[in-house]
C-alpha positions as a printed NumPy array, in Angstrom:
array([[ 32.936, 168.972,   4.835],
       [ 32.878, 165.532,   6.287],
       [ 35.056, 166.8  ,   9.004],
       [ 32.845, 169.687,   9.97 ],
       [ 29.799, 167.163,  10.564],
       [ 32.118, 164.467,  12.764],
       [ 33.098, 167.815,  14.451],
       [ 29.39 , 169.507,  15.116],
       [ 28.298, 165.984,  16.221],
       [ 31.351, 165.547,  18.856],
       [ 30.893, 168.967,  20.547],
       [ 26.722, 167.957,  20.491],
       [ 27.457, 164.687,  22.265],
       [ 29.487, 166.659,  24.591],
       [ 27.243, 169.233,  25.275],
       [ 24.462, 166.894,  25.752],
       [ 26.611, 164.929,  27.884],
       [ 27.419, 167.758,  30.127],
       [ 23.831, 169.173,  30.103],
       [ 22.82 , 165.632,  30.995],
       [ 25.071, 165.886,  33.909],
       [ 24.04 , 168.546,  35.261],
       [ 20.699, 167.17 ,  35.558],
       [ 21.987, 163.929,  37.333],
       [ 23.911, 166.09 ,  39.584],
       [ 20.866, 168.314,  40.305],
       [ 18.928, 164.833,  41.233],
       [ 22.147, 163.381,  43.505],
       [ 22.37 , 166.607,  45.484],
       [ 19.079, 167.037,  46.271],
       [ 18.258, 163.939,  47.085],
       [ 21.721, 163.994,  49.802],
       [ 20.387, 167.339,  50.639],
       [ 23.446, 169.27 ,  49.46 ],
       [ 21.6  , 172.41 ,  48.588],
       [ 24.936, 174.912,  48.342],
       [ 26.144, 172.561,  45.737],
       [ 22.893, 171.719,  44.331],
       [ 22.652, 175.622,  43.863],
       [ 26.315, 175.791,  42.258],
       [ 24.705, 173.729,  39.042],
       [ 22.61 , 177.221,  38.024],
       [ 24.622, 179.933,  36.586],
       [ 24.242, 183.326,  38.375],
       [ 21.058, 184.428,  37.142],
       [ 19.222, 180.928,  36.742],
       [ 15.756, 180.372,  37.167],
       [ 14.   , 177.913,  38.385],
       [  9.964, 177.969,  37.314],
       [  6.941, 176.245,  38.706],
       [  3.67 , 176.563,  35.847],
       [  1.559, 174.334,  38.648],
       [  2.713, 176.488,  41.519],
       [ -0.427, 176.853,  44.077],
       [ -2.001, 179.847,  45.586],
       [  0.646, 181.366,  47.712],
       [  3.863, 179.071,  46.383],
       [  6.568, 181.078,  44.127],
       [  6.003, 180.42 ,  41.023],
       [  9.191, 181.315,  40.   ],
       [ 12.758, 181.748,  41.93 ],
       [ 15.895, 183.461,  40.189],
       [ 19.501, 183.937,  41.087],
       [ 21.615, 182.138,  43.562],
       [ 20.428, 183.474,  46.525],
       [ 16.534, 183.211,  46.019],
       [ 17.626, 179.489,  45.502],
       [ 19.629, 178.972,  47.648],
       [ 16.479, 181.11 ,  50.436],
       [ 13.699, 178.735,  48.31 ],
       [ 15.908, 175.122,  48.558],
       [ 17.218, 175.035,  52.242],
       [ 14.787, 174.034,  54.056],
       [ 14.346, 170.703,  51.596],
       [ 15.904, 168.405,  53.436],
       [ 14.807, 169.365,  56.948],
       [ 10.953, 168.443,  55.362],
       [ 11.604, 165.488,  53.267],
       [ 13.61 , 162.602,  52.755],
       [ 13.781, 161.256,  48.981],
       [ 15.188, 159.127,  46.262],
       [ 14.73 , 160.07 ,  42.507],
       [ 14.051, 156.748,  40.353],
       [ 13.459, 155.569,  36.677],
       [ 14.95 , 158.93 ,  35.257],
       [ 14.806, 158.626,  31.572],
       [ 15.736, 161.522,  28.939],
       [ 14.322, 162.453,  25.73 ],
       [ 15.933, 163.407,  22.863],
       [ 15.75 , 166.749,  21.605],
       [ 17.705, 168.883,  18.93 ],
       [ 19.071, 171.346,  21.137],
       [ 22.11 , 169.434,  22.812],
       [ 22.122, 171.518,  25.531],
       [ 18.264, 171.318,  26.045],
       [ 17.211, 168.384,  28.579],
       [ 13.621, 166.744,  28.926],
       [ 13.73 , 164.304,  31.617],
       [ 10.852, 162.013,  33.157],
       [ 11.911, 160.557,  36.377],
       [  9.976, 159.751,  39.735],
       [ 11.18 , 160.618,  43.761],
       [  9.75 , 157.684,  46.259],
       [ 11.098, 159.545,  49.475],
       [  8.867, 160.332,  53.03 ],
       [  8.265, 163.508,  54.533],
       [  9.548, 163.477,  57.691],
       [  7.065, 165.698,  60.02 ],
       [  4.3  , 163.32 ,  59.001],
       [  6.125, 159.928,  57.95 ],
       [  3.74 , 159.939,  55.15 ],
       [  5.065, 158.717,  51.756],
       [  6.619, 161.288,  49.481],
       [  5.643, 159.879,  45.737],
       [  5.921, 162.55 ,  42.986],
       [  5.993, 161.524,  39.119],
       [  8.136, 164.757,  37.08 ],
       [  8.514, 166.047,  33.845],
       [ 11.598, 168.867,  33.7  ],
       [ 12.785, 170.733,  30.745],
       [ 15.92 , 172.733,  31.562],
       [ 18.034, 174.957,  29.598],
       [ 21.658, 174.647,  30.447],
       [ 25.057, 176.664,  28.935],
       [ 28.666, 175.095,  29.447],
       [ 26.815, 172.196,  31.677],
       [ 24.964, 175.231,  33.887],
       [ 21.502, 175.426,  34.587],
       [ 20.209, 178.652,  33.112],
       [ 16.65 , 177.703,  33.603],
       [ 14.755, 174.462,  34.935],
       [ 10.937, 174.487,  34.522],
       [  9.47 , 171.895,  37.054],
       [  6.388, 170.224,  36.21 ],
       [  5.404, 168.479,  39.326],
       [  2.347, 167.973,  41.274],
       [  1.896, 170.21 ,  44.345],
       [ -0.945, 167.959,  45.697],
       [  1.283, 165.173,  45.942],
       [  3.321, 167.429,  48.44 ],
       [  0.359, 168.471,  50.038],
       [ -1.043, 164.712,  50.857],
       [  2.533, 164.016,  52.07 ],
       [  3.012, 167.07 ,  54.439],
       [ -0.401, 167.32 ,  54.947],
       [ -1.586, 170.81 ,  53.899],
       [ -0.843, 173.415,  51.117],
       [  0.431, 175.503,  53.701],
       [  3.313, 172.982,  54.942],
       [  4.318, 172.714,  51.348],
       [  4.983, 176.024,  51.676],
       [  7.14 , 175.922,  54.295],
       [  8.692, 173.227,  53.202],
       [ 10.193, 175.441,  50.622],
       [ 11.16 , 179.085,  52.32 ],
       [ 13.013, 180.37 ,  54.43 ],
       [ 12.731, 178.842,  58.249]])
């Protein structure tokens, strides 16, 4: 029986591990602006979920194309750096909370880029099945300047 626990815990540490890695991954590639391999961290039908989208912004984007259509225009609008990420526990080893912060500029306006985010994601065999983004779209807005160039920030060109 002893075994069986040292066992479950291993393959929890390395699940967490891996889903933990897939969020650091998702945080180095955008922030390089290597969307095609920022998009490679979802599995085929992942999701990616905005509950404070604004009027007019998707509130949620699925599959690898809509990602990949929603994601490459990113680094054309802004230039950023994601800071003081820090994980929470949780029970499900391949469930990841993360608080972190982005200190970047957009670059149409040169206007700071400061966002403070709370994800949960939902990852199987280290892939991003679904990433809920809890950020704040007015933060964007100040940056770019309007609600509008926060949408176009994020669609197709």
């Amino acid at each position: 029986m002893m075994s069986d626990t040292a066992t479950t815990a291993g393959s929890n540490d390395d699940i967490r591990a891996g889903a933990q890695q897939a969020f650091k991954n998702h945080l180095e590639y955008l922030s390089s602006g290597r969307i095609p391999e920022w998009v490679d961290l979802f599995t085929n039908d992942g999701v990616l979920e905005f509950p404070y989208a604004p009027k007019g912004y998707p509130a949620r984007v699925a599959g690898k194309k809509e990602l990949l259509e929603y994601m490459s225009n990113f680094p054309e609008h802004f230039r950023v750096r994601f800071t003081d990420l820090h994980f929470h526990e949780t029970v499900d080893a391949s469930l990841v909370i993360a608080e972190f912060k982005s200190d970047g500029i957009a670059l149409a306006t040169g206007r700071p880029y400061l966002q403070t985010y709370i994800s949960v994601v939902e990852t199987q065999d280290g892939k991003i099945t679904r990433y809920v983004d809890f950020w704040n779209p007015l933060a964007a807005a100040e940056s770019l300047g309007s609600t509008d160039e926060v949408l176009s920030a994020f669609s197709k060109a």
